[in-house]
LOTORKE-952771 format. One line per field, with one value per residue (C-alpha): residue number from 1; residue in three letters; chain; x, z, y. Coordinates in Angstrom, 3 decimals, always signed. Layout:
N
resi	NUM_...
resn	ALA_...
chain	A_...
X	X_...
Z	Z_...
Y	Y_...
This chain:
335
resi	1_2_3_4_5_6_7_8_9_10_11_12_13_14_15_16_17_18_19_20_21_22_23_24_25_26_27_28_29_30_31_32_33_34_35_36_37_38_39_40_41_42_43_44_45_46_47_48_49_50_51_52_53_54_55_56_57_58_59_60_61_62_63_64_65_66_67_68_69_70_71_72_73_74_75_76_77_78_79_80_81_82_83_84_85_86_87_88_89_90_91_92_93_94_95_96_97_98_99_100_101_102_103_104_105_106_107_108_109_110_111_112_113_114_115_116_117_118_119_120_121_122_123_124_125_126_127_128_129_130_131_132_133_134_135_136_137_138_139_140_141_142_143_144_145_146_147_148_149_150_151_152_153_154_155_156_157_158_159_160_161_162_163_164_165_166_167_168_169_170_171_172_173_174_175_176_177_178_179_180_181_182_183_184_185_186_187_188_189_190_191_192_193_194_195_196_197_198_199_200_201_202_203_204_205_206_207_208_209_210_211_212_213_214_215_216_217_218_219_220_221_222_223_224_225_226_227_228_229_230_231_232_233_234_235_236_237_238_239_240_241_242_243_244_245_246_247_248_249_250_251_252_253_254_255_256_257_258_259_260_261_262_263_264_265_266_267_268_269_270_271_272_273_274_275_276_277_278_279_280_281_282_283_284_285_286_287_288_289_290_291_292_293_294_295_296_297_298_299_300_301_302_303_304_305_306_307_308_309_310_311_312_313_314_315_316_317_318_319_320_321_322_323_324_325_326_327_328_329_330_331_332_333_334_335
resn	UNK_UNK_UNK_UNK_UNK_UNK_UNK_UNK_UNK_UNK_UNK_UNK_UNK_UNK_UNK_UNK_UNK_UNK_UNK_UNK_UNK_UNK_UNK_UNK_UNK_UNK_UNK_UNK_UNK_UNK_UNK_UNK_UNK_UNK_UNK_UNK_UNK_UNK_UNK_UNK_UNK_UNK_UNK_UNK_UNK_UNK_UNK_UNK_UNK_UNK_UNK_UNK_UNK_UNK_UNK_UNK_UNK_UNK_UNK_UNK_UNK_UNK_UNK_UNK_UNK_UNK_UNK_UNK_UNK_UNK_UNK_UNK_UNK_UNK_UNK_UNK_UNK_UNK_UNK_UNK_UNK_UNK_UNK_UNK_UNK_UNK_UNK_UNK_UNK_UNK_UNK_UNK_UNK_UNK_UNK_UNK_UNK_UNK_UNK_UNK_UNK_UNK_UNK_UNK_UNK_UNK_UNK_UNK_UNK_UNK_UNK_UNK_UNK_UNK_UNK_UNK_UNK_UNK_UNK_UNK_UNK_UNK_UNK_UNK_UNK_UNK_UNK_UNK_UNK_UNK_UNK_UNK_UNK_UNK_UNK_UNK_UNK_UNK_UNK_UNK_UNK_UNK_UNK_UNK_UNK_UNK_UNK_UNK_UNK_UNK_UNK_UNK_UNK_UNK_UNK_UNK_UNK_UNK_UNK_UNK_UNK_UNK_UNK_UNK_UNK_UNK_UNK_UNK_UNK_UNK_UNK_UNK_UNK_UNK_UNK_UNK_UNK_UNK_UNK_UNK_UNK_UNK_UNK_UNK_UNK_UNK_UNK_UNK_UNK_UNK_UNK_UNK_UNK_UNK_UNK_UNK_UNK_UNK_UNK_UNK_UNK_UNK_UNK_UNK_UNK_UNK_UNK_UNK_UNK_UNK_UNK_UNK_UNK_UNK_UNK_UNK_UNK_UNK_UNK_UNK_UNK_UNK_UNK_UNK_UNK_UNK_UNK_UNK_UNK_UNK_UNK_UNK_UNK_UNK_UNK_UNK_UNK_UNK_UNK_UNK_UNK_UNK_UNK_UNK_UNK_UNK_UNK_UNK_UNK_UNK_UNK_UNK_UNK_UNK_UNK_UNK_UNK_UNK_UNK_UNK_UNK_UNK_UNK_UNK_UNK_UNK_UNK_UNK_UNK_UNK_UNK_UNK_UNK_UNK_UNK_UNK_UNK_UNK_UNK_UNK_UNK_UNK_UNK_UNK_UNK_UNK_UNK_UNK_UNK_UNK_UNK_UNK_UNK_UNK_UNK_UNK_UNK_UNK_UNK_UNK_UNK_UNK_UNK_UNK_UNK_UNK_UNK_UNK_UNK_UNK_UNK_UNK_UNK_UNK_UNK_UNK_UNK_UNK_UNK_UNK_UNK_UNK_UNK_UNK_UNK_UNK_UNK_UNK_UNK_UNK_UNK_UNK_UNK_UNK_UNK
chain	A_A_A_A_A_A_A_A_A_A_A_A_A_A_A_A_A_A_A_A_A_A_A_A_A_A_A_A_A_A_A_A_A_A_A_A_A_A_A_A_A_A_A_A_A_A_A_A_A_A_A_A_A_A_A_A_A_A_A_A_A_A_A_A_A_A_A_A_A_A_A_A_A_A_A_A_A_A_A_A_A_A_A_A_A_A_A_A_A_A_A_A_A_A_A_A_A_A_A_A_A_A_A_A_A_A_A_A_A_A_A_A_A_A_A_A_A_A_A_A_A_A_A_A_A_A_A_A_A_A_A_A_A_A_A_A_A_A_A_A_A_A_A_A_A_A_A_A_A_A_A_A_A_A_A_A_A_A_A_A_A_A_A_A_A_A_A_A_A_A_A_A_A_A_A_A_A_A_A_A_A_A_A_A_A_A_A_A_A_A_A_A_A_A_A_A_A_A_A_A_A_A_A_A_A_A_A_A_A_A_A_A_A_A_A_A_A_A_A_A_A_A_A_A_A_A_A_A_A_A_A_A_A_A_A_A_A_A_A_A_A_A_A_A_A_A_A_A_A_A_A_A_A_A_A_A_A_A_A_A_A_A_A_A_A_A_A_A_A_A_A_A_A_A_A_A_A_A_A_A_A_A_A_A_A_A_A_A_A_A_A_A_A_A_A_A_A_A_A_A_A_A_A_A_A_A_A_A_A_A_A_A_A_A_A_A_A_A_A_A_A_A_A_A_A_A_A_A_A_A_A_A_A_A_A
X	+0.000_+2.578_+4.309_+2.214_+1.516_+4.925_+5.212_+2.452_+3.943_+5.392_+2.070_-0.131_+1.850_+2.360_-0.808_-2.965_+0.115_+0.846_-2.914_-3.713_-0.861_-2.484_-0.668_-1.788_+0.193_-2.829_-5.529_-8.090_-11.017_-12.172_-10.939_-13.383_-16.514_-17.939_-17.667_-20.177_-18.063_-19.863_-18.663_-15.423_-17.037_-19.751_-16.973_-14.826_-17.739_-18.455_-14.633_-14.613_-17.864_-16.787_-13.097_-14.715_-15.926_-12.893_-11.244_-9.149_-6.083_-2.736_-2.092_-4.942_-4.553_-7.074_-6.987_-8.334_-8.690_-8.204_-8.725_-5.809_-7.198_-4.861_-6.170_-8.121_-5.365_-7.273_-5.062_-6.159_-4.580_-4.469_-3.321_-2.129_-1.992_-0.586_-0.340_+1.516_-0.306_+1.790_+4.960_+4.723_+2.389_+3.372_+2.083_+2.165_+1.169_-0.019_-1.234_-2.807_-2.201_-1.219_+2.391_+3.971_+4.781_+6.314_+6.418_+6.762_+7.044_+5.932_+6.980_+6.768_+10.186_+11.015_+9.741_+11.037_+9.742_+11.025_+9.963_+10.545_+10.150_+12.564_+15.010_+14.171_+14.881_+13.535_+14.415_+13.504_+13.107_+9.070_+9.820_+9.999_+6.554_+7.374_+8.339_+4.763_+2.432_+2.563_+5.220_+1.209_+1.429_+1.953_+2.473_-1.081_-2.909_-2.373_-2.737_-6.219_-7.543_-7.022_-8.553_-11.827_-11.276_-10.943_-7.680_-6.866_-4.968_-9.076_-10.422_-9.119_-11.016_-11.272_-13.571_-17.107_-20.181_-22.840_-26.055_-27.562_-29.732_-29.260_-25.585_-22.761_-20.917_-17.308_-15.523_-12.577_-8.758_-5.584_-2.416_-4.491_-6.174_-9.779_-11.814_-14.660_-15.806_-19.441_-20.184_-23.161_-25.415_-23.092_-20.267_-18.040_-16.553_-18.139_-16.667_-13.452_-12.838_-9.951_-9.371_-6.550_-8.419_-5.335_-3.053_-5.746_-5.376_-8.158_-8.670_-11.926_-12.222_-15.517_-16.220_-18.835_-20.222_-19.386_-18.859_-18.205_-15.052_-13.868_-16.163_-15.296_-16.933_-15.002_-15.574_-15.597_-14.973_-12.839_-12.716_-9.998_-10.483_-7.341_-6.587_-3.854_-4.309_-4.864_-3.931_-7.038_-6.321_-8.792_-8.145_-10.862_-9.976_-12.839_-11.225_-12.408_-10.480_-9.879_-8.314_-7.082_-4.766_-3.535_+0.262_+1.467_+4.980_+6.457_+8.693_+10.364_+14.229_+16.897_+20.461_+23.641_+25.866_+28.866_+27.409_+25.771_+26.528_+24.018_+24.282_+21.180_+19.716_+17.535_+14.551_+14.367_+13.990_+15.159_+18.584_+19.562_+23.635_+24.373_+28.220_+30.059_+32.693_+31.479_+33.732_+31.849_+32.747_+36.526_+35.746_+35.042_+32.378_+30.519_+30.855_+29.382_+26.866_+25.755_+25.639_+23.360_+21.117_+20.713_+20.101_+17.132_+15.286_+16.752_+17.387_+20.246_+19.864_+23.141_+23.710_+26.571_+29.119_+28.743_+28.424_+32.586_+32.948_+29.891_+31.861_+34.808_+33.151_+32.752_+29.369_+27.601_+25.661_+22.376_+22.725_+19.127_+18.597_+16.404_+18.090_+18.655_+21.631_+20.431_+21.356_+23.776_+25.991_+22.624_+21.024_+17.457_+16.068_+12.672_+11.524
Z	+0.000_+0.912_-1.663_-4.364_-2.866_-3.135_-6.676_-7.548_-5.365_-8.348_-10.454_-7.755_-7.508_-11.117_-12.758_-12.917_-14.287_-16.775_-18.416_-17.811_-20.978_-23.615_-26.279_-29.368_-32.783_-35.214_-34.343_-33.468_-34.969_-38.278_-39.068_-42.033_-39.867_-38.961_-35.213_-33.534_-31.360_-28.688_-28.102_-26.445_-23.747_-23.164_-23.141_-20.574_-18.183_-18.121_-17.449_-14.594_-13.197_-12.903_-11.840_-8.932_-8.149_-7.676_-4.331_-3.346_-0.705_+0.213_+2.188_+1.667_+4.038_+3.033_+4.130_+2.080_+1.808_-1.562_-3.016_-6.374_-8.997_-11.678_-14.343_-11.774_-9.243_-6.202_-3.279_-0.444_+1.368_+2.942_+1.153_+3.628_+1.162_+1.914_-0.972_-0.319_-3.937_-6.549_-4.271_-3.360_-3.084_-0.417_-0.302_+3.003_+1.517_+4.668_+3.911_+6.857_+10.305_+9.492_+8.255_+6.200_+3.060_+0.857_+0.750_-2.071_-2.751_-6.156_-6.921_-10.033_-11.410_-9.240_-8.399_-4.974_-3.931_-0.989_-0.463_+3.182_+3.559_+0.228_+0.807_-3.081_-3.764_-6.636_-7.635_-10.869_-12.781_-13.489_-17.247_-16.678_-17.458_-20.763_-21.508_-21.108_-21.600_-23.430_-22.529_-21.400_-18.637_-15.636_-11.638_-11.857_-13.508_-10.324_-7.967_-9.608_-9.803_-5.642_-4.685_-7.458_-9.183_-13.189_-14.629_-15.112_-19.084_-19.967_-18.857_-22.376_-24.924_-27.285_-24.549_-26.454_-23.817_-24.125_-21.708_-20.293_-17.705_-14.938_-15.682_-18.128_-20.686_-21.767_-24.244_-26.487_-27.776_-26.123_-28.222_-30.179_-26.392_-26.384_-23.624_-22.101_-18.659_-17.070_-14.225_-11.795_-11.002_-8.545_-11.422_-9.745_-11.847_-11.544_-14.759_-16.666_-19.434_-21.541_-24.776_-26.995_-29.424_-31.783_-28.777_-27.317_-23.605_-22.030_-18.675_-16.345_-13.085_-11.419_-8.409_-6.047_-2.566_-2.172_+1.450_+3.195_+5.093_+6.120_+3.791_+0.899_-0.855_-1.898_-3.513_-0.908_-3.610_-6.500_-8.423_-11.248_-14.528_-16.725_-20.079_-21.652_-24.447_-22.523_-19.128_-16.764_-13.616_-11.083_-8.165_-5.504_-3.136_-0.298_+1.938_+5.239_+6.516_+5.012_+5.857_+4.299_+5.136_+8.499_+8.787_+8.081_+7.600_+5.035_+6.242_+3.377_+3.733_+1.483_+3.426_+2.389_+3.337_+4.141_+6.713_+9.023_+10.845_+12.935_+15.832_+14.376_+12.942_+15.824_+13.872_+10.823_+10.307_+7.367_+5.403_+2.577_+1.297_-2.527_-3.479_-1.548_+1.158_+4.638_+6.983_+10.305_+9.136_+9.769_+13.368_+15.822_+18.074_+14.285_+13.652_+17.235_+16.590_+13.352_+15.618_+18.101_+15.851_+14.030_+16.790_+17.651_+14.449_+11.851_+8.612_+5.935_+2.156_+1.022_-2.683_-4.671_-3.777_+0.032_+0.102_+0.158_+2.864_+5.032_+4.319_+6.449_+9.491_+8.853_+8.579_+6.561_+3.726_+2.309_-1.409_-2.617_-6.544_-8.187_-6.565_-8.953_-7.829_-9.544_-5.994_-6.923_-3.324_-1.360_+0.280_+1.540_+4.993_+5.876_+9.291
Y	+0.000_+2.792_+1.785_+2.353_+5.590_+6.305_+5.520_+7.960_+10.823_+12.416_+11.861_+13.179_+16.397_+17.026_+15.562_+18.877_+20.843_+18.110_+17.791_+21.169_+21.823_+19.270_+21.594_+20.952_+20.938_+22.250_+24.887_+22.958_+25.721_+25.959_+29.555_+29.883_+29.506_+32.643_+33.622_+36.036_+38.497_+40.563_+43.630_+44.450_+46.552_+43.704_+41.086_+43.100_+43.628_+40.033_+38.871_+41.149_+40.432_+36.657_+37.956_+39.309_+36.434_+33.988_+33.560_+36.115_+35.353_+35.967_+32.332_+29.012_+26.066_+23.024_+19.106_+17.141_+13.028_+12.056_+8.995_+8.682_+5.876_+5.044_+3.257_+1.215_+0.716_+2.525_+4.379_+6.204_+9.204_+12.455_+15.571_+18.955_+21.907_+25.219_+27.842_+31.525_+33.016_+33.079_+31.865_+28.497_+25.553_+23.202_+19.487_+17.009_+13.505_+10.775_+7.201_+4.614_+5.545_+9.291_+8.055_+11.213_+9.581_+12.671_+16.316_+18.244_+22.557_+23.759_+27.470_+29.321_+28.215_+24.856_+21.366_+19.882_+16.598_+14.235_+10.971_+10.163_+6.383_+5.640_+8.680_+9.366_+12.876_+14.818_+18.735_+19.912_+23.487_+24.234_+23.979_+20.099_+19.826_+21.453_+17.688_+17.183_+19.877_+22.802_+26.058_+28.223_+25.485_+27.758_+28.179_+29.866_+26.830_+24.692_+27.273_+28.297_+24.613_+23.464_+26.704_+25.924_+29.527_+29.545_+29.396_+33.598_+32.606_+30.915_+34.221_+36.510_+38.755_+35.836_+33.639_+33.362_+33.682_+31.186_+31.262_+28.381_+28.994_+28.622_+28.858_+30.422_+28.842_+29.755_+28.296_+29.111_+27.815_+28.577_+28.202_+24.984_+24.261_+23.396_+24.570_+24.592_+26.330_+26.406_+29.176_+28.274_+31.093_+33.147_+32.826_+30.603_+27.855_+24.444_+22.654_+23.098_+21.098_+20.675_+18.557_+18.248_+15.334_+14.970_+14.083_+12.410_+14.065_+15.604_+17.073_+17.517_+19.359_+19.356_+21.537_+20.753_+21.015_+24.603_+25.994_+29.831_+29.423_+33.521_+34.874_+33.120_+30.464_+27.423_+23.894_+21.251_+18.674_+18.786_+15.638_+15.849_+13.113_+12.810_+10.897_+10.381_+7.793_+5.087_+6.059_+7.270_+9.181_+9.973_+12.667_+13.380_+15.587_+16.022_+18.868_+18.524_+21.566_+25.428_+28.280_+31.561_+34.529_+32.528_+32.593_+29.500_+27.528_+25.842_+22.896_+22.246_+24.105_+24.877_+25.461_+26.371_+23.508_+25.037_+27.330_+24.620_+21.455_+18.681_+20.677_+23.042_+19.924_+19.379_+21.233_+18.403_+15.133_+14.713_+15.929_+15.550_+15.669_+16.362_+16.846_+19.095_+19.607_+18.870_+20.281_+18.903_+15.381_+15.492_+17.204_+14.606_+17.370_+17.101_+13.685_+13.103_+15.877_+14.120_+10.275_+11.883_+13.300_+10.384_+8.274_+10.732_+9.497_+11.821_+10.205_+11.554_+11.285_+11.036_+11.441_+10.477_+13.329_+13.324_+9.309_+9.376_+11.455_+9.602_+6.481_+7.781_+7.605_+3.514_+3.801_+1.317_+2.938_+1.609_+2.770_+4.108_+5.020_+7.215_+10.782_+13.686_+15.881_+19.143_+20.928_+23.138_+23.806_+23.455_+20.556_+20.011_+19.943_+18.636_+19.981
């Protein structure tokens, strides 16, 4: 069980940003088909009537138990999601018995993500998914869709309006993107859809069971549907818990390593070594430091670099596979 959890760490934490891209090599509109454009003014008013209505926040704290289905392989698990806007989105993932799996930190430019029980170690720049998805793929497009407000790109000049009462249609293309979005009455988003048929990848997210938590009003359930050819992923998150504009931490550290040593450890559980010098090591008050900290639970992810100079202090080292070293002269510290 926790370890196919584990396995779908990195899917969990990448799979909105991944579909939400579904780039498409053609325009997917017939250009010769006459479009009926409403007028600019009209248009603008509209945008920033249902602008007005997303949530607005400067920190969001949500629980939510999610239940991750891929194609028909069914795990079940806890999500703890912080977002500072447009800084960082930070992720807490627990399986049975409130075990803390991973964490990860998503910021506008960089993907961090640490699973705890394998010592795997993942840091990436945000243009990864660019592998994946389309380069309009943004920090924005994740934030937007755990929070239930529209995506801000889907929201442009070009969107065409179509009424259906009770609700509001939009629709439109995005760099070859297909979507679709429907508005309930109070023009808050309970549908996006997004289809790239020539790739065969489409995207749903489907808001529901809206609450008032601080005078805003929030889905309670987002269930996320994914295909990619023949891959299905389902996400539903059911948050039991919100919060905004609380402070809040984010225990997920960067430190430079050549300014610290175990002694100021005591605040993590978890750190982990890339390639470097590591002065403490040839010190015997660091090397004890480092012994007494471990023997109070904390665990080291040592990758290749620092393994050497680990190995010095006759240690035994387990090897573990599947760390990337792009870490520059930093390492990670999980408190």
């Amino acid at each position: 069980m926790r370890k196919n959890i584990l396995n779908k760490v990195l899917p969990l934490c990448c799979l909105v940003i991944i579909m939400a891209g579904c780039k498409a090599k053609k325009q997917l509109v017939n250009r010769n088909v006459p479009v009926k454009v409403k007028p600019a003014s009209a248009v603008a008013e509209k945008l920033a009537a249902i602008r007005s209505k997303q949530v607005n926040f400067s920190t969001f704290a949500g629980k939510a138990k999610t239940q991750l289905a891929i194609d028909g392989d069914n795990n079940d698990c806890t999500l703890n999601i912080r977002i500072k806007k447009d800084t960082r989105i930070w992720v807490s993932v627990t399986a049975l018995l409130g075990i803390e799996v991973a964490r990860a930190v998503i910021t506008p430019d960089s993907i961090l993500i640490i699973n705890k029980l394998q010592g795997i170690y993942i840091k990436k720049p945000f243009s990864f998914v660019h592998k994946y998805a389309g380069k309009q793929v943004d920090y924005d497009t994740l934030q937007s869709l755990l929070v239930g407000n529209a995506i801000p790109k889907l929201l442009n000049d070009s969107t065409a309006f179509e009424p259906d009462a009770p609700n509001t249609n939009l629709s439109g293309t995005l760099d070859g993107l297909l979507y679709k979005l429907i508005l309930g009455p109070d023009l808050r988003v309970t549908q996006t859809s997004l289809t790239n048929g020539q790739a065969r990848q489409s995207l749903q997210v489907t808001n529901k069971e809206f609450v008032q938590e601080a005078n805003r009003v929030v889905p309670s359930q987002i269930d996320i549907a994914s295909v990619v050819k023949n891959q299905k992923i389902q996400v539903n998150l059911r948050y039991t818990k919100v919060e905004f504009d609380q402070q809040l931490e984010y225990p997920l550290t960067l430190i430079s390593a050549s300014s610290t040593s175990p002694s100021e450890w005591k605040d993590f559980d978890v750190v982990i070594m890339p390639s470097g010098q590591y002065p403490f090591l040839s010190d015997k008050s660091g090397s004890d430091a480092l012994r007494s900290w471990i023997s109070e639970g904390g665990k080291i992810v040592a990758l290749e670099g620092a393994v050497g100079a680990l190995a010095k202090l006759d240690w035994t080292i387990k090897s573990k596979k599947g760390a990337d070293e792009d870490t520059s002269d930093t390492y990670a510290a999980l408190r």
